[in-house]
C-alpha positions in Angstrom: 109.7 109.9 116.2 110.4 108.9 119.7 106.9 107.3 120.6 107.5 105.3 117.2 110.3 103.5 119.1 107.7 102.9 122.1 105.5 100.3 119.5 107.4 97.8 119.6 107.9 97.4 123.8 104.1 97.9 123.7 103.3 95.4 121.5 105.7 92.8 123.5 103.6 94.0 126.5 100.3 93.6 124.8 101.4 89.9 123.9 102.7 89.0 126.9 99.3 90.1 129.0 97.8 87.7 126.6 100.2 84.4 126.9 101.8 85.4 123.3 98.9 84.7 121.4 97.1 87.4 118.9 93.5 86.3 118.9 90.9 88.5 117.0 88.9 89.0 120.1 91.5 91.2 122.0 92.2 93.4 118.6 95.6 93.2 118.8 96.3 92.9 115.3 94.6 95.7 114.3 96.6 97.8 116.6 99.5 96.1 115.2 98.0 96.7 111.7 97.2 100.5 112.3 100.8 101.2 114.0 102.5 99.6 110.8 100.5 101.9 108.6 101.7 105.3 110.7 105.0 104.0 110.6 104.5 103.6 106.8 103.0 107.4 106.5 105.7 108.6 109.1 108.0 107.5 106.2 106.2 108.4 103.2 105.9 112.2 104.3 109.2 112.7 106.0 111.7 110.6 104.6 111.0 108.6 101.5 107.8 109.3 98.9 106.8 105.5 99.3 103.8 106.6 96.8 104.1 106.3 93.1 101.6 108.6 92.1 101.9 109.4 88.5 104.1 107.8 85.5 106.7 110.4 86.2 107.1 108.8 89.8 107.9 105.6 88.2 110.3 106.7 86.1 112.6 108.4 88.0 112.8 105.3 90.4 113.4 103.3 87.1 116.1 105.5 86.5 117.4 106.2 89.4 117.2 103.1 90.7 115.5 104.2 94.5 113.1 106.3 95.8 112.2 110.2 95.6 112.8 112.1 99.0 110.1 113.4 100.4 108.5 117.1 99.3 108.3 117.7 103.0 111.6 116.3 103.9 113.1 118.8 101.4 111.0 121.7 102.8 111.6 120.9 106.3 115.8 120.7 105.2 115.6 124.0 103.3 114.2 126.0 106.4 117.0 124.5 108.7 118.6 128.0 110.4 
């Protein structure tokens, strides 16, 4: 969780190197673009279930009005000592 802070100052790094300008050449924003979707997968598997997978899914956010927690957030919660 901690090296997720870290992408931020690295990306302000990366841009500055570079005279704060993404061009395709230096890949920048495909680094920016991969570190977006960890963050995304970080959240979807230990915080939130960002995924609607099934009719189910959407229901209970219909009904509920927000999103399921996690199946491994709950795990990981349940076999707190």
């Amino acid at each position: 969780m901690i090296l997720i802070g870290f992408i931020p100052i690295v990306f302000a790094i990366q841009l500055y190197q570079n005279n704060w300008g993404i061009t395709p050449e230096n890949l920048i924003l495909w680094g920016v673009l991969a570190n977006l979707f960890a963050i995304l997968e970080h959240i979807n598997y230990y915080i939130r279930q960002l995924m609607v997978d099934n009719f189910a899914d959407f229901e209970y956010i219909m009904r509920n009005k927000k999103l399921k927690i996690a199946s491994l957030a709950k795990d990981l919660k349940e076999s707190e000592l």
